[in-house]
Residue frames as a rotation matrix with the C-alpha (Angstrom) as fourth column:
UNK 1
0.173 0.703 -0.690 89.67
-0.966 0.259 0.022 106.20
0.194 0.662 0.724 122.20
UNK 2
-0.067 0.197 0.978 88.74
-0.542 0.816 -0.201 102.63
-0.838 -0.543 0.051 123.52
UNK 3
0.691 0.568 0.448 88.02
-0.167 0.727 -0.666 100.95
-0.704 0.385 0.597 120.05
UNK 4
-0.013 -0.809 0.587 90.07
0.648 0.440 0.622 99.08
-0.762 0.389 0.519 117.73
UNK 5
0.563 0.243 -0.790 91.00
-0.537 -0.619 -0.573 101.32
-0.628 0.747 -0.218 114.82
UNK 6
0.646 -0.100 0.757 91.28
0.598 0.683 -0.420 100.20
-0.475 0.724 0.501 111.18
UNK 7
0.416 -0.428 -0.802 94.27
-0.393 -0.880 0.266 101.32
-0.820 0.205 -0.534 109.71
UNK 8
0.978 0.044 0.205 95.61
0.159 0.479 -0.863 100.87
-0.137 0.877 0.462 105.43
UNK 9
0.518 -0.788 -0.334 99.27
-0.366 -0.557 0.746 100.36
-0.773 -0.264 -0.577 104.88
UNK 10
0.987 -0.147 -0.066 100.86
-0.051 0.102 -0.993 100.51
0.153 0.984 0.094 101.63
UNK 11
0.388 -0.827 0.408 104.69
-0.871 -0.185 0.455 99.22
-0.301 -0.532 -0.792 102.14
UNK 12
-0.207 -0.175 -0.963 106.70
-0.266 0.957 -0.116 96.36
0.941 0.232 -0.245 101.75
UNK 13
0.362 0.382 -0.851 106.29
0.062 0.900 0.430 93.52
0.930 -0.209 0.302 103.80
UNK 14
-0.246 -0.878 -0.411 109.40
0.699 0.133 -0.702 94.17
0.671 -0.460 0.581 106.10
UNK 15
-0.829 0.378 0.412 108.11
-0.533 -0.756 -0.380 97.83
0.168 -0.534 0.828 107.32
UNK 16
0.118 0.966 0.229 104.20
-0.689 -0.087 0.719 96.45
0.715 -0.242 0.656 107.73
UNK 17
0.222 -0.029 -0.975 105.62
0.447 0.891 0.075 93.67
0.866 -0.453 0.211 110.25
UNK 18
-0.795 -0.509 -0.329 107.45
0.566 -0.428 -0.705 96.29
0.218 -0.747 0.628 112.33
UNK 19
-0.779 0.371 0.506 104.74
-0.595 -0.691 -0.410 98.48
0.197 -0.620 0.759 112.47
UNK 20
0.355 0.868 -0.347 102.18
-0.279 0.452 0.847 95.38
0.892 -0.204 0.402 113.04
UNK 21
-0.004 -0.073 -0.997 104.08
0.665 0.744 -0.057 94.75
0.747 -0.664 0.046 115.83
UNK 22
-0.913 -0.353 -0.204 103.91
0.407 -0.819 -0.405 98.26
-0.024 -0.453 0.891 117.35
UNK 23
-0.824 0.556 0.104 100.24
-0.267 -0.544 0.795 98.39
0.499 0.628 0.597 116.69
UNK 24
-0.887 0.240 -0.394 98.34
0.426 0.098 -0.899 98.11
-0.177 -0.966 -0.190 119.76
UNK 25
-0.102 0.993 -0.058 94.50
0.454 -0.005 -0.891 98.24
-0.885 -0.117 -0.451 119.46
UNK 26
0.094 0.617 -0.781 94.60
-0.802 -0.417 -0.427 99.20
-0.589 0.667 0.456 115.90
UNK 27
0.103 -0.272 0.957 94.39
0.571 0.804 0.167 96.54
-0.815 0.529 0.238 113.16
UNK 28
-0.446 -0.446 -0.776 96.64
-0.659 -0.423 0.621 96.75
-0.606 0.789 -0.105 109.94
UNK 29
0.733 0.318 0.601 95.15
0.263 0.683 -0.682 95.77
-0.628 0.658 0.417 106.34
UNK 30
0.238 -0.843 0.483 98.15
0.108 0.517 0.849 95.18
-0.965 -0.150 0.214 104.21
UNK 31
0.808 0.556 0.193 98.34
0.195 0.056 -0.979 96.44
-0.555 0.829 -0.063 100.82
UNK 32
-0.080 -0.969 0.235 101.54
0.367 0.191 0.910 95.71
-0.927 0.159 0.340 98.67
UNK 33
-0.750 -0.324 0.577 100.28
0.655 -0.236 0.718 97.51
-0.097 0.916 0.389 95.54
UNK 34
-0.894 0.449 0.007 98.04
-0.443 -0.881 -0.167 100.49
-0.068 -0.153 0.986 94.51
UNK 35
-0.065 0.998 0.003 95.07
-0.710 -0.048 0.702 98.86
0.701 0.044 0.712 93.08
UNK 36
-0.178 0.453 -0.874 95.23
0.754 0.633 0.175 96.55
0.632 -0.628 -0.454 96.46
UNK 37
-0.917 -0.226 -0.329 95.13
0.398 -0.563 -0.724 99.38
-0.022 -0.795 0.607 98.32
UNK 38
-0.669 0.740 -0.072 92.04
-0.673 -0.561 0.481 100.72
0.316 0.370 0.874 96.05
UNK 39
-0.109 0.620 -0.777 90.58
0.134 0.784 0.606 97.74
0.985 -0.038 -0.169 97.05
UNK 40
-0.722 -0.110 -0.683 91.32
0.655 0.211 -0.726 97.82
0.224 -0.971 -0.081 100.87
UNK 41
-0.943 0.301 0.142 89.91
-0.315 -0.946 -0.080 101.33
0.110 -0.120 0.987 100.80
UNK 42
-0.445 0.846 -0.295 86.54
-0.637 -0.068 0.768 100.44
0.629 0.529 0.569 99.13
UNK 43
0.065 0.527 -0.847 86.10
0.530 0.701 0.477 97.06
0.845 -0.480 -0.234 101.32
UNK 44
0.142 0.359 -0.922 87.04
0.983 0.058 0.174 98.30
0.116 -0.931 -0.345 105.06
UNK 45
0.472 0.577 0.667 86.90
0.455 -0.807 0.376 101.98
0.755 0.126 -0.644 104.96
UNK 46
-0.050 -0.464 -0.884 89.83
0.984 0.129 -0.124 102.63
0.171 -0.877 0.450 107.64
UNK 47
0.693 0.445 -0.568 89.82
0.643 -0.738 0.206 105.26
-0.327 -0.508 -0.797 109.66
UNK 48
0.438 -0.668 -0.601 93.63
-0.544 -0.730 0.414 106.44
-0.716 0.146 -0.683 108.31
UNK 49
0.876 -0.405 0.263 95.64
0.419 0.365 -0.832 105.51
0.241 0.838 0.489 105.31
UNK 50
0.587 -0.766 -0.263 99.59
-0.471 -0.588 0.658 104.99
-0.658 -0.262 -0.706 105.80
UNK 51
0.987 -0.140 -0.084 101.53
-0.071 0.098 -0.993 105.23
0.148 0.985 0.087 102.68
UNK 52
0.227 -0.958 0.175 105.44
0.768 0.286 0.573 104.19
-0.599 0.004 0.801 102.43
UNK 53
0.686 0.065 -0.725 106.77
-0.475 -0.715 -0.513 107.26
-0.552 0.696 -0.459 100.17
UNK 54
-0.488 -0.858 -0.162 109.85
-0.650 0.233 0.723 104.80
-0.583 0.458 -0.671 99.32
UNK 55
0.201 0.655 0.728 106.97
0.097 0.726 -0.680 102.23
-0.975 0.208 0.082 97.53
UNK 56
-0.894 -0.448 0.023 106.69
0.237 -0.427 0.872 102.41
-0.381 0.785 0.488 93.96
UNK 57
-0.039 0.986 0.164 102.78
0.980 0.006 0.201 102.56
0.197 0.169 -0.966 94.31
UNK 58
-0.371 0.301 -0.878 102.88
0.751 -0.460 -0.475 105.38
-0.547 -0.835 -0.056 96.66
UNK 59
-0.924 -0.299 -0.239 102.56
0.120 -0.819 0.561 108.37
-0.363 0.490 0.793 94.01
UNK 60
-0.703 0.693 -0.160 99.51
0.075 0.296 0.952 106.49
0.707 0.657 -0.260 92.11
UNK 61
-0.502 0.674 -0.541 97.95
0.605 0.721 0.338 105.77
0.618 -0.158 -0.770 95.46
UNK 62
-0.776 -0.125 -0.618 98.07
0.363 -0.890 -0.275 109.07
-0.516 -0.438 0.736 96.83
UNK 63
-0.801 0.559 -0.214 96.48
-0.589 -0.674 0.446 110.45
0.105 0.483 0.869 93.72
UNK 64
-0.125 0.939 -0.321 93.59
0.254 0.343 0.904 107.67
0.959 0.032 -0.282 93.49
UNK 65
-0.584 0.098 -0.806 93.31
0.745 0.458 -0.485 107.83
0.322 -0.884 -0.340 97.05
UNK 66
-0.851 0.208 -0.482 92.71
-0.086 -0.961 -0.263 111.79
-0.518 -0.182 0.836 97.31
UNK 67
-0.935 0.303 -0.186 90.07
-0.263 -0.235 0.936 111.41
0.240 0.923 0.300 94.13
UNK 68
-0.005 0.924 -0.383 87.77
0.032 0.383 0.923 109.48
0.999 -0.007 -0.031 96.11
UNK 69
0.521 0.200 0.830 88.13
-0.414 -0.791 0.451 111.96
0.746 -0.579 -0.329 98.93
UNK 70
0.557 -0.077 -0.827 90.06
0.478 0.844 0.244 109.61
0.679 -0.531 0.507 101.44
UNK 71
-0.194 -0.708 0.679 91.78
-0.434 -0.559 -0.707 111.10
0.880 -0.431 -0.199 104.52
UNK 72
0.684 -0.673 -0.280 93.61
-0.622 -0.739 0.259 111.48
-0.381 -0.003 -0.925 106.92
UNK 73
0.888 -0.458 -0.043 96.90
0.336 0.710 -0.618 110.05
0.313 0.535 0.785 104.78
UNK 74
0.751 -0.658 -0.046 100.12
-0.486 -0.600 0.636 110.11
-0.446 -0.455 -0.771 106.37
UNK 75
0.908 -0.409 -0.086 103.22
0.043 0.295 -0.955 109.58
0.416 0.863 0.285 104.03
UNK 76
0.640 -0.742 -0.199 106.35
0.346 0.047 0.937 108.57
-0.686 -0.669 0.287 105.41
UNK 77
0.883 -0.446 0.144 109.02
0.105 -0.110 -0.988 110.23
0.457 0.888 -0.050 103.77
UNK 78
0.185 -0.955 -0.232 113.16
0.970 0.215 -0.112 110.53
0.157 -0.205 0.966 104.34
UNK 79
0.591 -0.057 -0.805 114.13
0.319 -0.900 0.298 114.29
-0.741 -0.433 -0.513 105.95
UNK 80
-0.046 -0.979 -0.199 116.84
0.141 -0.203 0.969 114.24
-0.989 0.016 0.147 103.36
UNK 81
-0.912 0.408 -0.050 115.07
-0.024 0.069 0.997 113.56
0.411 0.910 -0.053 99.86
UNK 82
-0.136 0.977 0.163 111.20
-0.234 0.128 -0.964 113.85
-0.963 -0.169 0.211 100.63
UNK 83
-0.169 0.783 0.598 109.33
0.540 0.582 -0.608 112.61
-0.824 0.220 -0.521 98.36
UNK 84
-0.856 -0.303 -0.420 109.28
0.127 -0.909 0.396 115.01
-0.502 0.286 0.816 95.48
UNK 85
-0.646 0.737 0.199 106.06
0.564 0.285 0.775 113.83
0.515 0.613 -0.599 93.85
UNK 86
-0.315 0.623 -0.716 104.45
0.943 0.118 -0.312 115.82
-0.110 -0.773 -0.624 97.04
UNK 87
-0.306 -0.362 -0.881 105.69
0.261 -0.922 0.288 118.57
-0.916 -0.141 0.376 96.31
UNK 88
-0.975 0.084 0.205 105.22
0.207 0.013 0.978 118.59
0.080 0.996 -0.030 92.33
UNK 89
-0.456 0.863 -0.219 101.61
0.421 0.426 0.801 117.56
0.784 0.273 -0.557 92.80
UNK 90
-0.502 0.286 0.816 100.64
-0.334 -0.935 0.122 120.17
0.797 -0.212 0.565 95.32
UNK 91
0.377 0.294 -0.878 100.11
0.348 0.834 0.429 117.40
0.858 -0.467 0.212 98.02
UNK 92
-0.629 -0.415 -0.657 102.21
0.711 0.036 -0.703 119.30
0.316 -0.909 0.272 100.64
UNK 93
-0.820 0.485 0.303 98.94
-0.558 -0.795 -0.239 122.12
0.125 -0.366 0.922 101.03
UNK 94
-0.099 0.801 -0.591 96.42
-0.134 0.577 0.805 119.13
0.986 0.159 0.050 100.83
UNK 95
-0.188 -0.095 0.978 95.25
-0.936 -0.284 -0.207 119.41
0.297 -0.954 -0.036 104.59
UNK 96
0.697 0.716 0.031 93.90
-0.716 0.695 0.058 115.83
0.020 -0.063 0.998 104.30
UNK 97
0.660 -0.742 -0.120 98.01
0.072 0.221 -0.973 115.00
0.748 0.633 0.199 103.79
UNK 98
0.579 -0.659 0.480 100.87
-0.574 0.088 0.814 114.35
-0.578 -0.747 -0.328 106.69
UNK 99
0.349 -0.802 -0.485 104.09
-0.318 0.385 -0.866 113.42
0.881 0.457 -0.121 106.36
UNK 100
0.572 -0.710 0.411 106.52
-0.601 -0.021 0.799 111.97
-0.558 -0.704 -0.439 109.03
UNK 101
0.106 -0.930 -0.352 109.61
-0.994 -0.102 -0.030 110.69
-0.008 0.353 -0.935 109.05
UNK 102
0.607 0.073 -0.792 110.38
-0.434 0.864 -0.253 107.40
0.666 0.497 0.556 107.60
UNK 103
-0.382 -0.863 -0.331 113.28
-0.011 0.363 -0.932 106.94
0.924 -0.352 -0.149 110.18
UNK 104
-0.077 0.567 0.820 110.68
-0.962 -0.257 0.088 106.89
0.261 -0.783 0.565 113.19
UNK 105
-0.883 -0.038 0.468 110.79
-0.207 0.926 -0.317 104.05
-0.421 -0.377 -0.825 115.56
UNK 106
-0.473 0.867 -0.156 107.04
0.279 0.316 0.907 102.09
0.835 0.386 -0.392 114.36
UNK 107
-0.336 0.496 -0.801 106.04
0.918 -0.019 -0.397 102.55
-0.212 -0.868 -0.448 117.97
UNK 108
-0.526 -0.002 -0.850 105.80
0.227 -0.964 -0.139 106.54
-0.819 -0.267 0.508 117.31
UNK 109
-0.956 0.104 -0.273 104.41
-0.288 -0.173 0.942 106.09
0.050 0.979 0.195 113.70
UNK 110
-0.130 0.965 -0.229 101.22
0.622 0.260 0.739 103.99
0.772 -0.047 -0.634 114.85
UNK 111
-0.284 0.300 -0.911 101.20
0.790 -0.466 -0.399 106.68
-0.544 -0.832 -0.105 117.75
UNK 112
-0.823 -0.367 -0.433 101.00
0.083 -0.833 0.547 109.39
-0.562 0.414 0.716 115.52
UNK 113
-0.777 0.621 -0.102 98.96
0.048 0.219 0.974 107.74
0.627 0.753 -0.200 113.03
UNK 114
-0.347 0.533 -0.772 96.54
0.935 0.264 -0.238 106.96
0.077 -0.804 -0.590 115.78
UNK 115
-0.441 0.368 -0.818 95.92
0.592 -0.566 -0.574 110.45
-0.674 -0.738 0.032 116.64
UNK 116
-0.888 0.094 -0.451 95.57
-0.399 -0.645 0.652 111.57
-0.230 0.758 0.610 113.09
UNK 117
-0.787 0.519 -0.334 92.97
0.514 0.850 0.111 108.48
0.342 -0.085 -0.936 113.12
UNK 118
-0.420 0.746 -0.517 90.86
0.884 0.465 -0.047 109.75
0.205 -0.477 -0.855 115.52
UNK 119
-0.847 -0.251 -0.468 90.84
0.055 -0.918 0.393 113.39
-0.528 0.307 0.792 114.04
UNK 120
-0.013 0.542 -0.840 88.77
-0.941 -0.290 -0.173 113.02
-0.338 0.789 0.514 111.08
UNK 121
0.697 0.316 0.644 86.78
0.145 0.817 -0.558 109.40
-0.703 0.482 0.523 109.32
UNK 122
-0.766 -0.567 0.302 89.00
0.266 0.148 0.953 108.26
-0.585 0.810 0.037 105.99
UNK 123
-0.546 0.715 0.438 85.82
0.753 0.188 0.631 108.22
0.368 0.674 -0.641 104.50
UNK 124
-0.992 -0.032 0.122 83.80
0.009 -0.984 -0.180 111.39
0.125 -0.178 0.976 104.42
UNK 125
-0.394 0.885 -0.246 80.32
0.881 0.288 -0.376 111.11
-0.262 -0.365 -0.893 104.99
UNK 126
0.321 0.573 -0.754 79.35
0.179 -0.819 -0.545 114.51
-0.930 0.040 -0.366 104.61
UNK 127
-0.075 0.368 -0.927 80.10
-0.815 -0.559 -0.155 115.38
-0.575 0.744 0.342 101.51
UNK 128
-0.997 0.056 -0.059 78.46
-0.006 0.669 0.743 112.37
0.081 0.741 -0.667 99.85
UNK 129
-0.583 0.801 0.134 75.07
-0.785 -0.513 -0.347 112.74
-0.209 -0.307 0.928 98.73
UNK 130
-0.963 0.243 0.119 72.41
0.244 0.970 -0.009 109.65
-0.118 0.020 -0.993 99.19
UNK 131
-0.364 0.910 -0.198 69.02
-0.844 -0.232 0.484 110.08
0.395 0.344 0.852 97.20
């Protein structure tokens, strides 16, 4: 895939630099709390949504995120303590859901992301209906 992809990243500051700098042809929008993220969503419509699972948004933004169908979301989480909210909240059968590891170089995370990217739109189209 030749075109720039738009990608949302909920994180602190420190992770969204490393992986802006490992982000080759995609562009990062930057969101440091849930309802910025709800916002990013709504304004540029990215093709993938990556979520920080250490955040303290991440839980909230997961769930709003899913409500208003968004995908594909990939949730970094620690091999050693995932995330337990995923689990709880029936997020680890949500096909529209990925995890990787949080301890991934950024190069391999915006590679990843990338392919999950160019899988499936964030934004569904088809099941929205336009009278």
């Amino acid at each position: 895939m030749s075109e720039k992809m738009l990608m949302l990243v909920l994180s602190d500051e420190n992770r969204f630099s490393e992986l802006q700098a490992a982000a080759h042809n995609t562009e990062l929008v930057y969101a440091d709390d849930m309802m910025s993220a709800l916002g990013q969503y709504i304004v540029s419509m990215p093709q993938v949504i990556l979520i920080d699972s250490t955040h303290p948004d991440a839980e909230a933004a997961v769930i709003h995120l899913r409500s208003v169908d968004a995908r594909p979301i990939l949730v970094l989480v620690d091999e050693c303590a995932p995330a337990a909210w995923l689990m709880a909240r029936g997020f680890m059968d949500d096909y529209a859901i990925h995890t990787m590891s949080v301890s991934l170089p950024p190069g391999k995370v915006m590679a990843s992301a990338r392919k999950d990217g160019e899988r499936a739109p964030a934004f569904a189209y088809e099941h929205r209906l336009i009278s």
